[in-house]
Backbone bond lengths (Angstrom), bond angles and torsions (degrees), N, CA, C in turn:
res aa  C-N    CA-C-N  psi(-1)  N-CA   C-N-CA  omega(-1)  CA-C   N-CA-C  phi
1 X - - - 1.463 - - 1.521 109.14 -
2 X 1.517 113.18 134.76 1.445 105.18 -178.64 1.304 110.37 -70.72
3 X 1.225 125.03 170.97 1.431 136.19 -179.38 1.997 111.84 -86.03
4 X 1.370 86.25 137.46 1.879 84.87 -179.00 1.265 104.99 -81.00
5 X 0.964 112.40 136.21 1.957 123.40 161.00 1.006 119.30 -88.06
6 X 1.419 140.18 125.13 1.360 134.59 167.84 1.523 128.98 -111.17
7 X 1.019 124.42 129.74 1.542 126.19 -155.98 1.576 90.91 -118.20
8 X 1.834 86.79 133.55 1.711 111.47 -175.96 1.475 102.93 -100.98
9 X 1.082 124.74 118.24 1.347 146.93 168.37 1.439 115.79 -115.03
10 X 1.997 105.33 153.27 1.308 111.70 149.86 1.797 104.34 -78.09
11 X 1.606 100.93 152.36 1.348 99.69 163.23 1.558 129.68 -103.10
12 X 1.389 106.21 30.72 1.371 101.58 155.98 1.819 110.36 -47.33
13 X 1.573 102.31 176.84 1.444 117.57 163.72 1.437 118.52 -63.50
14 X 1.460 92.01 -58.47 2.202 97.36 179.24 1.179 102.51 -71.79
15 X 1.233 136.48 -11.35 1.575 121.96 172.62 1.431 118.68 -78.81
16 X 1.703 96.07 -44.17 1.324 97.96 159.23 1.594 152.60 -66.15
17 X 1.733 96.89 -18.41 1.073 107.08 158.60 1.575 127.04 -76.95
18 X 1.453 110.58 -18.03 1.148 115.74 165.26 1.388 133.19 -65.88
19 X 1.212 117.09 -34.41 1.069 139.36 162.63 1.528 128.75 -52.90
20 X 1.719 96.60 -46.09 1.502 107.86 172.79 1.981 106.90 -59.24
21 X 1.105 95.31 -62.46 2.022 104.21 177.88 1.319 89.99 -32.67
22 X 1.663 123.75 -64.68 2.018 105.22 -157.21 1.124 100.08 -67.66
23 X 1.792 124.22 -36.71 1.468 99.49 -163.18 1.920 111.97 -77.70
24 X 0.995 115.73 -19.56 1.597 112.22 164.01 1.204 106.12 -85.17
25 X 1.430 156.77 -27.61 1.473 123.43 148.86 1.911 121.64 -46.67
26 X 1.555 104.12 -42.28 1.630 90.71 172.97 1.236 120.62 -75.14
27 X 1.283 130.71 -9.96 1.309 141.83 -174.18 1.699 105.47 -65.53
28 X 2.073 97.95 -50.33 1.680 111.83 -171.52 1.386 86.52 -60.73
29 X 1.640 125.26 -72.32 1.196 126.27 -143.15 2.186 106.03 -55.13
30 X 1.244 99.04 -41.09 0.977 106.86 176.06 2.030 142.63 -107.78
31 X 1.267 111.04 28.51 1.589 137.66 177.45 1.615 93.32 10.26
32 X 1.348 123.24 110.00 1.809 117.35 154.24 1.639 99.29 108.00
33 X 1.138 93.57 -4.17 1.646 83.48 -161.21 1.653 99.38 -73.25
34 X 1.251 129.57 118.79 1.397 129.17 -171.63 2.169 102.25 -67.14
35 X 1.080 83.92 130.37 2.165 95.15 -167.02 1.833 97.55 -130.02
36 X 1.178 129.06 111.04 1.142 122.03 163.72 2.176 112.37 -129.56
37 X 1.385 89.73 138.95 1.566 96.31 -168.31 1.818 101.33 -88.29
38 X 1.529 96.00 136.20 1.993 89.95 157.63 1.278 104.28 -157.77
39 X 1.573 105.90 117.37 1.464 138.94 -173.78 1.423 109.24 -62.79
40 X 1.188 127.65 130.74 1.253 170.68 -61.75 1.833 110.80 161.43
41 X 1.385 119.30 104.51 1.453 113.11 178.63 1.813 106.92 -103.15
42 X 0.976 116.32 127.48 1.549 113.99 -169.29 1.665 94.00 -118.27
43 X 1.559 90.42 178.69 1.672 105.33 -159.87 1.712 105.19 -62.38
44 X 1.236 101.27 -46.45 1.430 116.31 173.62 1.415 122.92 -48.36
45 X 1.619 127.04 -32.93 1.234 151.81 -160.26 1.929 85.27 -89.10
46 X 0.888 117.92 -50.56 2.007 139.42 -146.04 1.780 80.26 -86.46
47 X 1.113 121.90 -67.21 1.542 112.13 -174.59 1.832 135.16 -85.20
48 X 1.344 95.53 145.17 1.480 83.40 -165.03 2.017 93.18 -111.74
49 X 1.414 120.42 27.11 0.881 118.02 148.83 1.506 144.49 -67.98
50 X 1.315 120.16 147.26 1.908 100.56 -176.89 1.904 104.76 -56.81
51 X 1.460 98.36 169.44 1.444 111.80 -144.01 2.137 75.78 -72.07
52 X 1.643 97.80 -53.67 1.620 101.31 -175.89 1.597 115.02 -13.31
53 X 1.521 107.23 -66.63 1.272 104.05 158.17 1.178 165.16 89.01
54 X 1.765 74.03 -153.77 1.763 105.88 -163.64 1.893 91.71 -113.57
55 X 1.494 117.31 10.57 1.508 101.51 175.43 1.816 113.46 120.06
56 X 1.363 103.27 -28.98 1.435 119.62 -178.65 1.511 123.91 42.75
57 X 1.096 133.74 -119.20 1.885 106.57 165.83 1.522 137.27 -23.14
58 X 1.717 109.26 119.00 1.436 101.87 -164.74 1.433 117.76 100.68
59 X 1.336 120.13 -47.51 1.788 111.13 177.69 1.381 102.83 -52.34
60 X 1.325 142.91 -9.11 1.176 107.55 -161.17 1.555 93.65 -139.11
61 X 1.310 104.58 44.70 1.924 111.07 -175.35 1.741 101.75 -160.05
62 X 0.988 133.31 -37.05 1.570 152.57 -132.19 2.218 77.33 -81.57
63 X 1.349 104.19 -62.50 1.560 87.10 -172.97 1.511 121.42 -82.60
64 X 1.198 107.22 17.88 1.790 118.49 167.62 1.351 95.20 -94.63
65 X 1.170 125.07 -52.18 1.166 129.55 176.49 1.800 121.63 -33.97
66 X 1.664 100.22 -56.58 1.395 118.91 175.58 1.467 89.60 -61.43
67 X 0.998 131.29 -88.43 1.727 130.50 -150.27 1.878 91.90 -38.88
68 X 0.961 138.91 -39.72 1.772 138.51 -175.06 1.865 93.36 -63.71
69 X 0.983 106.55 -52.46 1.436 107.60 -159.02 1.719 103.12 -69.08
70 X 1.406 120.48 -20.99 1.527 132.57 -150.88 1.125 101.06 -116.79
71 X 1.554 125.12 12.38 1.750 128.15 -150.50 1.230 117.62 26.41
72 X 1.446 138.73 35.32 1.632 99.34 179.75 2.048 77.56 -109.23
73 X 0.768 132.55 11.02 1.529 117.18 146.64 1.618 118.91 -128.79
74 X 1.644 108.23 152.57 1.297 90.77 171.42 1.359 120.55 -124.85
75 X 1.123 125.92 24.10 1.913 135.23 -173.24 1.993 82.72 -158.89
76 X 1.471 73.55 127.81 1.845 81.36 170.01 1.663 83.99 -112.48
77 X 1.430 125.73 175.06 1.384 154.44 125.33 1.312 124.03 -99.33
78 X 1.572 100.43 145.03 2.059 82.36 -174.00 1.777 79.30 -156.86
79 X 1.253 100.18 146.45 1.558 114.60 168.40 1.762 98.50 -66.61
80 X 1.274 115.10 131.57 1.530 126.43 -150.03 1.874 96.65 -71.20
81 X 1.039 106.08 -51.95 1.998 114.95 -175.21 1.303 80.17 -82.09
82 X 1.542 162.12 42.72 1.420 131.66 107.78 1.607 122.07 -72.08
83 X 1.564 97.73 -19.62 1.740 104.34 -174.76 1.536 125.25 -88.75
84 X 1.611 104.62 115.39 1.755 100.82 173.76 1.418 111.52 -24.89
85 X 1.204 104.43 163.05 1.301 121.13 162.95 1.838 128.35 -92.29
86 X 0.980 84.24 9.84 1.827 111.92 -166.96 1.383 100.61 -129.63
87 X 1.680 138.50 77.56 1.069 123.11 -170.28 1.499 119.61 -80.03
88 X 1.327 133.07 163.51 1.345 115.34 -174.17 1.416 123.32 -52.40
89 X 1.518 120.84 166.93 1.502 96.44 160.65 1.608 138.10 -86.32
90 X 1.003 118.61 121.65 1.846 123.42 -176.56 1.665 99.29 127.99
91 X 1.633 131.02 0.22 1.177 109.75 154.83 1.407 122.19 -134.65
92 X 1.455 110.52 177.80 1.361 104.21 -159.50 1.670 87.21 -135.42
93 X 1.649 93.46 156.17 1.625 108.72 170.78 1.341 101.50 -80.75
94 X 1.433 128.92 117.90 1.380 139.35 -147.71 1.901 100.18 -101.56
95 X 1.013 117.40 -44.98 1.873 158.12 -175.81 1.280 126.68 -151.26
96 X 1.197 95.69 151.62 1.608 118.10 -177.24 1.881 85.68 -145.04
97 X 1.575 93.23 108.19 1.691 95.09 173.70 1.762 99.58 -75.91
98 X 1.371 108.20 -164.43 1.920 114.81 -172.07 1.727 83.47 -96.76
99 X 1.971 90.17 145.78 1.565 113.50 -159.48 1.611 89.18 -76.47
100 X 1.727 101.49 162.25 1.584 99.76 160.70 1.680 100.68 -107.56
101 X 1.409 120.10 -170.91 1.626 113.69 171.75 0.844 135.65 -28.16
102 X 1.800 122.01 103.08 1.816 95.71 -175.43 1.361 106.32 -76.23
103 X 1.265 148.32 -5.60 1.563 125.43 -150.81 1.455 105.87 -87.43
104 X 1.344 116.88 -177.95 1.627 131.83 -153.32 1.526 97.08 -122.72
105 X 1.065 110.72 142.65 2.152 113.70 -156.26 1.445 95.74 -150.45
106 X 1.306 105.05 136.25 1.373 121.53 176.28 1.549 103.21 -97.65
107 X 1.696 81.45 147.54 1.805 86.79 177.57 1.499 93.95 -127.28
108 X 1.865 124.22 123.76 1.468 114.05 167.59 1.735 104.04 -121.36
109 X 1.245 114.86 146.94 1.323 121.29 150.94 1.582 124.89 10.72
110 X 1.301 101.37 -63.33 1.522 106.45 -163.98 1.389 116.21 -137.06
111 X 1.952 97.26 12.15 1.655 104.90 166.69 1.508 107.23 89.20
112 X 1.422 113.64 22.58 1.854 111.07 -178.79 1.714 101.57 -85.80
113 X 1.175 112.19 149.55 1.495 112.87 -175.20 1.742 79.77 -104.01
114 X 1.769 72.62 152.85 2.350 86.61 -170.75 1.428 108.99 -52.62
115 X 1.792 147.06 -23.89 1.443 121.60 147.54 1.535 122.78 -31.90
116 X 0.920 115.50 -80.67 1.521 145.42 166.20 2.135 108.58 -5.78
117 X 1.406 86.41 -36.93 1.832 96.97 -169.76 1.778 107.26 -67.34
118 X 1.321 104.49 167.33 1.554 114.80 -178.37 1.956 104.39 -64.00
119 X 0.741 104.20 174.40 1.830 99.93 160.14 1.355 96.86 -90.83
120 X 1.483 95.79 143.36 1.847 107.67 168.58 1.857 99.87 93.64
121 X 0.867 128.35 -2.74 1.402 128.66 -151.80 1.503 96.63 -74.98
122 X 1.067 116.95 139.61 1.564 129.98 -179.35 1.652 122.23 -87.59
123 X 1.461 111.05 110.95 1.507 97.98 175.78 1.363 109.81 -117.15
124 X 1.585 103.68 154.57 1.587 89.86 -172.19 1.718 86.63 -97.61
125 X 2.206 86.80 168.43 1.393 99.69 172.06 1.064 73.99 -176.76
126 X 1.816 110.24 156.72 1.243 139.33 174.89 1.659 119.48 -101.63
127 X 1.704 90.00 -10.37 1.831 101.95 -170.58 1.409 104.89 -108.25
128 X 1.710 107.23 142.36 1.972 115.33 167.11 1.412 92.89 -55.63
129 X 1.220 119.74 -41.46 1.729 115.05 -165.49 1.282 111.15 -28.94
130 X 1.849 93.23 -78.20 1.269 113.26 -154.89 1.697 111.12 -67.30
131 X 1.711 109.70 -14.41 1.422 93.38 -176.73 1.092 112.05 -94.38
132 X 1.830 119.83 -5.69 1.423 116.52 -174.11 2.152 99.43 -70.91
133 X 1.528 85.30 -43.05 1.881 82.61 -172.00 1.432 114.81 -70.45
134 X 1.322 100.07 -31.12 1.657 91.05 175.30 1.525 117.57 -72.07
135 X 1.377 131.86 -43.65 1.851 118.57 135.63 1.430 120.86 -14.28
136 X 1.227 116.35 -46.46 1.594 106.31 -172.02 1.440 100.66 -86.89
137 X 0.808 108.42 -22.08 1.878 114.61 -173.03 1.660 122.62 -71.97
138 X 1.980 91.90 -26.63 1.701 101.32 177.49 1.738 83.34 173.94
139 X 1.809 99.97 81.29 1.292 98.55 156.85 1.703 142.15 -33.91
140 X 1.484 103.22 -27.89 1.990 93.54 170.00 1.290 113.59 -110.29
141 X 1.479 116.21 53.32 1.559 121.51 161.34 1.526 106.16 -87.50
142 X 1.090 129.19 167.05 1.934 123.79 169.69 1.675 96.76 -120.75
143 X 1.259 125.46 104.60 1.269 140.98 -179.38 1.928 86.88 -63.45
144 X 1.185 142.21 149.20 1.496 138.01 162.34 1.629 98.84 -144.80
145 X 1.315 112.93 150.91 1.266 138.89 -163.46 1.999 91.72 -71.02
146 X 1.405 103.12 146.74 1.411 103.89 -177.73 1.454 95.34 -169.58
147 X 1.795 107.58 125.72 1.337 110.58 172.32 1.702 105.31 -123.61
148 X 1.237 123.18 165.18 1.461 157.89 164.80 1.198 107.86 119.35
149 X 1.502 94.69 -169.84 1.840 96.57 -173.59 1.179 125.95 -81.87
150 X 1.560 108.97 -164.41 1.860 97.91 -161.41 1.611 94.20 -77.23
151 X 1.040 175.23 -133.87 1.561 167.40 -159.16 1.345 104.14 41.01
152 X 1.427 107.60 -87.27 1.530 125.19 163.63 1.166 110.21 -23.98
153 X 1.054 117.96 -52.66 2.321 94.66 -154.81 1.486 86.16 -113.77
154 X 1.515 142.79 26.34 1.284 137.32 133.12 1.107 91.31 -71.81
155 X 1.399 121.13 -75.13 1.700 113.05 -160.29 1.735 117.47 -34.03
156 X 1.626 116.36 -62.53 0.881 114.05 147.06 1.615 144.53 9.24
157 X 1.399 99.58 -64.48 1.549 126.38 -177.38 1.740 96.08 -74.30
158 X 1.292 123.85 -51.22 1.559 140.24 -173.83 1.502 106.83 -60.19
159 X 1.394 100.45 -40.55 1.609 96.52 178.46 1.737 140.92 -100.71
160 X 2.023 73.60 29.20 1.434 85.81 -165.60 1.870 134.89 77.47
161 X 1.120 97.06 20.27 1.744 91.98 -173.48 1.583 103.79 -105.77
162 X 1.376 107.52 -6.69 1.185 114.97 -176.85 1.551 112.85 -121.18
163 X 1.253 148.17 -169.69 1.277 142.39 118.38 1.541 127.17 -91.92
164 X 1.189 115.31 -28.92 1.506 144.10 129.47 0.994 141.08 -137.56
165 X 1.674 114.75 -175.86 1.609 124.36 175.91 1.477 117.29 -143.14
166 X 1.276 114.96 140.62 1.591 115.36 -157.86 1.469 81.12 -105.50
167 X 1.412 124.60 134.70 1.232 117.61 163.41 1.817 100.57 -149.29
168 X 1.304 117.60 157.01 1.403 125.06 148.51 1.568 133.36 -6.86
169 X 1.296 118.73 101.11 1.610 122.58 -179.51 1.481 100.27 -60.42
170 X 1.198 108.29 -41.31 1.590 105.96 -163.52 1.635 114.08 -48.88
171 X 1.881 90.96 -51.40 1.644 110.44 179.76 1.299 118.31 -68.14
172 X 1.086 85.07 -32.32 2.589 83.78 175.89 1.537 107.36 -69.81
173 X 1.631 100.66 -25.98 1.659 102.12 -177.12 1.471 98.17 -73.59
174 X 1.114 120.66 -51.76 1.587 127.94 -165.08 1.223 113.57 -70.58
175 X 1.372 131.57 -14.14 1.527 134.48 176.23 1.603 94.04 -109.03
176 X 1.129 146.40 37.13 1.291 143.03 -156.68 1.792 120.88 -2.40
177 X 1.402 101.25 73.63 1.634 113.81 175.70 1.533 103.05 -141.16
178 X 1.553 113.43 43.29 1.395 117.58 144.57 1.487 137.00 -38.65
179 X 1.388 89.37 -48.74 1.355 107.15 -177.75 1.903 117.63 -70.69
180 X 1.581 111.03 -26.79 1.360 100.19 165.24 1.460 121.71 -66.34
181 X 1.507 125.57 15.40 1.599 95.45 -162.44 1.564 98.80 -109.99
182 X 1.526 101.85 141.56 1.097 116.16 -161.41 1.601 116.68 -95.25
183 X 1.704 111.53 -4.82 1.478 139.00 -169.04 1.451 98.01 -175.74
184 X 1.667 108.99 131.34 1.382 125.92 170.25 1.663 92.27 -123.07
185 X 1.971 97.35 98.99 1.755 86.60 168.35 1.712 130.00 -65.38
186 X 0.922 100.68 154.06 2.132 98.70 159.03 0.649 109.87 -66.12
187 X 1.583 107.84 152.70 1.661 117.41 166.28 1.004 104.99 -66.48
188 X 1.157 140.78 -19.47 1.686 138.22 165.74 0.974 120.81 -32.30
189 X 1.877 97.35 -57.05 1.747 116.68 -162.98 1.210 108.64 -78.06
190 X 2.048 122.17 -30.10 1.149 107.97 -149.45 1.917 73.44 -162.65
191 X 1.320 109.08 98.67 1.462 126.94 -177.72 1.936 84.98 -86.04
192 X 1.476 99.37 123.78 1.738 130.23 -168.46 1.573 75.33 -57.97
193 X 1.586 98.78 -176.99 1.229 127.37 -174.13 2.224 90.74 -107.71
194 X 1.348 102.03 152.78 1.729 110.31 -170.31 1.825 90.50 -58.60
195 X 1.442 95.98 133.40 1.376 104.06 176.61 2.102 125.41 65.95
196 X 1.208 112.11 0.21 1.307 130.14 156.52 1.683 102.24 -30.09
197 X 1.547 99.76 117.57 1.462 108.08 -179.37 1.365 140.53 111.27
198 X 1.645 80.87 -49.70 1.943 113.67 -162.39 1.576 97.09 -81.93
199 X 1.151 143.71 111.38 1.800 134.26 128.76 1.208 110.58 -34.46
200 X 0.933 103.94 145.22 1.777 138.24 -170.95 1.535 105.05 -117.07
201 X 1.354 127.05 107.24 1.741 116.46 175.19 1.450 102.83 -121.22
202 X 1.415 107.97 125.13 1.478 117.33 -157.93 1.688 94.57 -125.75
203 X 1.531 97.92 149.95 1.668 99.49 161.34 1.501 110.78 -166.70
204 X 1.490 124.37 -175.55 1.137 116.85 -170.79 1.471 118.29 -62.56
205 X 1.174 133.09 142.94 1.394 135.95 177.00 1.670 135.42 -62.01
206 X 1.971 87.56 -12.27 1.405 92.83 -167.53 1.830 91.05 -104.79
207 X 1.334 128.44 -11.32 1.376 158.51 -161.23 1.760 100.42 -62.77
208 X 1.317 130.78 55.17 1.140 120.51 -155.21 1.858 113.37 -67.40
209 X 1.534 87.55 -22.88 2.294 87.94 -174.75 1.702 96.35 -90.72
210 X 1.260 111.91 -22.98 0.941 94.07 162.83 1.712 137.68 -86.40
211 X 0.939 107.20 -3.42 1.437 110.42 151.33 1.543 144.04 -89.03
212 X 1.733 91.87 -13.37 1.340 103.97 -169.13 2.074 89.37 -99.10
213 X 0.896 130.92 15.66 1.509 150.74 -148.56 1.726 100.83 -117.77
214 X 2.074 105.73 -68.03 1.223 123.93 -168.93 1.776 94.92 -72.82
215 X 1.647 123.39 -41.11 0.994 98.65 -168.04 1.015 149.01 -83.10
216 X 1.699 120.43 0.52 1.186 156.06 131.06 1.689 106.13 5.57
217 X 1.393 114.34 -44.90 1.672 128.11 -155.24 2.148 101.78 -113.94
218 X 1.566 88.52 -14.08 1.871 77.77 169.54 1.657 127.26 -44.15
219 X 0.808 116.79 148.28 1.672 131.04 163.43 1.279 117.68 -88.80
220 X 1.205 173.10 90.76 1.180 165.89 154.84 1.088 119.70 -19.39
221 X 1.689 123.11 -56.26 1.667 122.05 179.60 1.605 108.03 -78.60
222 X 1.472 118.33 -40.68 1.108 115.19 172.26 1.581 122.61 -56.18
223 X 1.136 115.83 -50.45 1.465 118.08 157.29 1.445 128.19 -47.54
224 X 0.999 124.24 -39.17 1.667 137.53 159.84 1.607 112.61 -47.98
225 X 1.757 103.91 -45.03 1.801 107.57 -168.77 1.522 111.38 -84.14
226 X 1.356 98.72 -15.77 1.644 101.43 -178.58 1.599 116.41 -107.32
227 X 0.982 103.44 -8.17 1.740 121.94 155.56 1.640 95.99 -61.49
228 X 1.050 134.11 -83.69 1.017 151.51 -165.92 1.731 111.77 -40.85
229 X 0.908 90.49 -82.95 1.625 107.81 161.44 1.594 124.68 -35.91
230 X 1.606 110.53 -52.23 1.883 118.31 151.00 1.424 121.76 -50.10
231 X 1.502 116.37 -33.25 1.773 121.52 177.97 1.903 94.90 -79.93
232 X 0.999 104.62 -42.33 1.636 89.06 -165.88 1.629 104.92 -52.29
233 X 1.807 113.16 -51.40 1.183 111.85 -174.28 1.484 115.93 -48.67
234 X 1.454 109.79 -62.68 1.720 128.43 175.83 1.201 94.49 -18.56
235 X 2.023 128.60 -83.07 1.071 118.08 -168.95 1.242 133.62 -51.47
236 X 1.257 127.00 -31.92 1.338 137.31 122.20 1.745 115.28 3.14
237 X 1.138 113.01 -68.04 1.469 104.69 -163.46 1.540 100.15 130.29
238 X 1.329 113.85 17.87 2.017 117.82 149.34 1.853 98.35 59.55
239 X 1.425 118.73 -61.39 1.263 104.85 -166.71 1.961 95.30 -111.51
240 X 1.065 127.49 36.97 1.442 131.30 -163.36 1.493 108.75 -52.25
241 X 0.912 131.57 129.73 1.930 124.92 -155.39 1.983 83.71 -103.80
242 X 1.021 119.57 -4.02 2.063 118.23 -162.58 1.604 83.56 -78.40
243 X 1.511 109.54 161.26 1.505 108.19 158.73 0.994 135.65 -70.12
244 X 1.317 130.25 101.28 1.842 118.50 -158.51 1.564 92.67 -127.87
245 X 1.435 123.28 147.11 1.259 134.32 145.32 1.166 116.90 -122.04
246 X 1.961 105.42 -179.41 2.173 98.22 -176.62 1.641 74.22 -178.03
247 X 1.403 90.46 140.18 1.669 104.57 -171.80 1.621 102.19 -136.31
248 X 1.230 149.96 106.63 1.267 138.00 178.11 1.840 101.30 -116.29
249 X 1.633 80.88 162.22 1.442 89.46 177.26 1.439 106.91 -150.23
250 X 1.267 114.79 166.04 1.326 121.14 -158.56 1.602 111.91 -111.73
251 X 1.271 137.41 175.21 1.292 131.12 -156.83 1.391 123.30 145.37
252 X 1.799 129.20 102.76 1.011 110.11 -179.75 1.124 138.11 75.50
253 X 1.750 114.84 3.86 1.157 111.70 -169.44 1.524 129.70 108.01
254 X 1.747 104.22 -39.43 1.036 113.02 -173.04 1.552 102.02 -123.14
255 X 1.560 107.12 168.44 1.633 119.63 -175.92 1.695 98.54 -105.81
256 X 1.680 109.00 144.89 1.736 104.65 155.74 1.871 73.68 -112.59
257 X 1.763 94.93 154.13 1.513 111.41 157.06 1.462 100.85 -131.88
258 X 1.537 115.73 117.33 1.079 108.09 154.66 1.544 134.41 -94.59
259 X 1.111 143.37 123.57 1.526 159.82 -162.66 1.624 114.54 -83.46
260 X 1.171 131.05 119.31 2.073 103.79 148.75 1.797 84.58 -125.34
261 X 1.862 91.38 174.74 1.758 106.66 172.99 1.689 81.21 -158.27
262 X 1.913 99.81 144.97 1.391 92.52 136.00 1.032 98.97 -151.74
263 X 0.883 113.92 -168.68 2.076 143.03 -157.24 1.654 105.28 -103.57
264 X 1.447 123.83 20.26 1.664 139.11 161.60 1.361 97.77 99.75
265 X 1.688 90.81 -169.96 1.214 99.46 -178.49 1.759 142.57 -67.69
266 X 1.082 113.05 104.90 1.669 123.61 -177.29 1.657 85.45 133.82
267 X 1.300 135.19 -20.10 1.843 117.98 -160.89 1.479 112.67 -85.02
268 X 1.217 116.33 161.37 1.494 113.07 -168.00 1.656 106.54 -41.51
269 X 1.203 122.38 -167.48 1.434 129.39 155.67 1.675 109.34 -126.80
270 X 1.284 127.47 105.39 1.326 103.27 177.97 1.406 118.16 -102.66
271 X 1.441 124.47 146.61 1.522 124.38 -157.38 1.765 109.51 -124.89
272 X 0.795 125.33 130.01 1.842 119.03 -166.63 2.150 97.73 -134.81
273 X 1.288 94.63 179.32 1.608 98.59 -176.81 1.761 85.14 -172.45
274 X 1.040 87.68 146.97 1.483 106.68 -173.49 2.025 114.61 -145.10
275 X 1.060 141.72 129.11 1.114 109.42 144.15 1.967 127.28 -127.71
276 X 1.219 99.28 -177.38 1.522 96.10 -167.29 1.291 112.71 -154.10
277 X 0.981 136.78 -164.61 1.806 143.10 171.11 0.692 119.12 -113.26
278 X 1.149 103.98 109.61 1.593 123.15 156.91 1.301 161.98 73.99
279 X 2.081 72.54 -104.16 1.516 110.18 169.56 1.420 99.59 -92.66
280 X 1.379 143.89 8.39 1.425 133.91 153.67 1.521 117.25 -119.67
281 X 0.896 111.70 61.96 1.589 126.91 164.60 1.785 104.71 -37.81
282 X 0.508 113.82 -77.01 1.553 123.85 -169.10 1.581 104.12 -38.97
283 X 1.208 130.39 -52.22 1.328 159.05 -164.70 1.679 95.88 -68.95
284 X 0.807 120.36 -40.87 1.446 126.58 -159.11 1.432 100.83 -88.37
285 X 1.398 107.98 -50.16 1.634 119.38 168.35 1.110 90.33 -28.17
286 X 1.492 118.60 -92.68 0.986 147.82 -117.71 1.900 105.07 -71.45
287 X 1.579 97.26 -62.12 1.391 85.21 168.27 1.530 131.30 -65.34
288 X 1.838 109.13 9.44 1.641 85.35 175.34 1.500 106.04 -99.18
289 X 1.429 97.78 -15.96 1.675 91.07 172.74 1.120 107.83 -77.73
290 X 1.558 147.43 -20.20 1.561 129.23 158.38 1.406 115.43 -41.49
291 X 1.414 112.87 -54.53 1.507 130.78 -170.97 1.380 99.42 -45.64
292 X 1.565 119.95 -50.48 1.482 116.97 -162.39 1.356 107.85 -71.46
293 X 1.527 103.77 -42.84 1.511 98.59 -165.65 1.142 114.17 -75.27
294 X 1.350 133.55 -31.31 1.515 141.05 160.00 1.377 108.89 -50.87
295 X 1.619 130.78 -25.15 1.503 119.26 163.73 1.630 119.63 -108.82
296 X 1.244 94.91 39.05 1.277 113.32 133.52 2.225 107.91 117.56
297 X 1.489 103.31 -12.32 1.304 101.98 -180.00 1.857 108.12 -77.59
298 X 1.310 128.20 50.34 1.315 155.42 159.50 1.009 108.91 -68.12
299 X 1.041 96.96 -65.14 1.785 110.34 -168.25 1.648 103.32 -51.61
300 X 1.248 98.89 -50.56 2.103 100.01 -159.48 1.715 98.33 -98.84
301 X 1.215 125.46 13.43 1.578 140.44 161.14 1.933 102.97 -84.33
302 X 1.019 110.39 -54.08 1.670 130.93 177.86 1.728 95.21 -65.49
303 X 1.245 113.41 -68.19 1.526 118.28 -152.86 1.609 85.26 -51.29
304 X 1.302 129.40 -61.23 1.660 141.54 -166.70 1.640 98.04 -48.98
305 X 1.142 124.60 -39.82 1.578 115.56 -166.91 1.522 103.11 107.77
306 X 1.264 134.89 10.29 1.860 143.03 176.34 1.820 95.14 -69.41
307 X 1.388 112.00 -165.09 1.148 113.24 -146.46 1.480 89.13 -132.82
308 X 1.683 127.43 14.73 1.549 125.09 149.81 1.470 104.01 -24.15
């Protein structure tokens, strides 16, 4: 009898829909293979505090994590920028399936792109990121703190508590609410959060069918851009609480990663681009976060407690 697999999930909806995509990609790659899911409540799920917090990296993976380490699961999924960069010890990032959109998309009421809004207009977001760039984007917006899932803080937006909400292309695509977005920024405008997009499929390290199972569904370039993008943070300081994003892409052989950080709200924004090969993802990270911090985001890497 083949062996059952069990996949550790949050049970939100988009988690769950996420989940559904890997488990019918392992299903194609693998015909019969018995796959059963059981959802998973994490710290992040339990609090309805802002992410700032409750700890931010990890609340929302750390007890998927435990169920891998405890066997009663054996393939976690995790939205990729929920996962440290320091994974526990005894598992390994097994796959990185191919990314969907990384960019960051507004959803308003009646479809106004953020010019278009009143002055003062309120958008929700749960990230320093998104409110530091959306400040730079149209200094008299009021970025305001906003938690639940993507359903919720559309609704939200519908019932007036918001004027908008910046949320995930990937996730509006994946819950099919493409069609609300009223602005799909650039990565220019609005550099993703590290790993924005990408699933993360993790399992034990010593777990050999189960790795030879998950990896069936790897990406190659996608795996390359989020390598890249995980070293920039690491050097950074792995759990860095400042607003930082890093978006790479692949091409030819070679990687561009582009980077921003700043030091909160009112502090510069500094923005860098780098590219490199490839086959050294890590390297590329790494030197663009030297680059930054040597031009000058040191200071607010140190001030945070990071590893400047």
């Amino acid at each position: 009898m083949s062996r059952m697999f069990v996949i550790g999930t949050r049970g939100s909806a988009l988690a769950l829909r996420q989940v559904a995509l890997v488990r019918a990609a392992l299903e194609a790659a693998r015909p019969g293979m018995p796959i059963s899911v059981r959802e998973i409540r994490t710290e992040g799920d339990a609090s309805r505090a802002p992410l700032s917090q409750i700890g931010g990296l990890g609340v929302f993976t750390k007890a998927i994590e435990d169920a891998l380490l405890d066997g009663s699961a054996d393939i976690a999924v995790h939205s990729l920028k929920d996962l440290p960069t320091e994974l526990a010890p005894g598992l390994a990032l097994a796959a990185v399936p191919a990314r969907e959109d990384a960019r960051d998309a507004l959803i308003t009421r009646d479809g106004r792109a953020l010019g278009a809004l009143p002055a003062g207009a309120r958008i929700g977001t749960g990230s320093g990121r998104r409110a530091v760039l959306l400040r730079a984007l149209r200094a008299d917006v009021e970025p305001a703190e906003i938690r639940g899932n993507v359903e919720t803080r559309v609704r939200k937006v519908d019932d007036g508590e918001y004027d908008g909400v910046v949320l995930a292309m990937a996730g509006l695509r994946r819950m099919g609410l493409g069609g609300r977005v009223a602005q799909a920024f650039s990565i220019d405008e609005m550099v993703p959060a590290v790993g924005q997009a990408a699933l993360g499929v993790e399992v034990r390290a010593d777990d050999a069918e189960a790795m030879a199972l998950v990896r069936a569904i790897e990406n190659a370039a996608t795996r390359a851009a989020v390598e890249a993008e995980r070293a920039f943070l690491r050097r950074l300081g792995g759990g860095c609480r400042l607003p930082v994003g890093a978006h790479a892409t692949a091409g030819g052989g070679a990687l561009r990663l582009r980077g921003m950080i700043a030091g909160g709200a009112g502090a510069p924004i500094f923005h860098d681009a780098l590219d490199g090969d490839i086959g050294a993802p890590a390297a590329l990270g790494a030197a663009l976060a030297e680059r930054m911090l040597a031009a000058g985001a040191q200071a607010f890497v140190a001030a945070a407690g990071g590893s400047a």
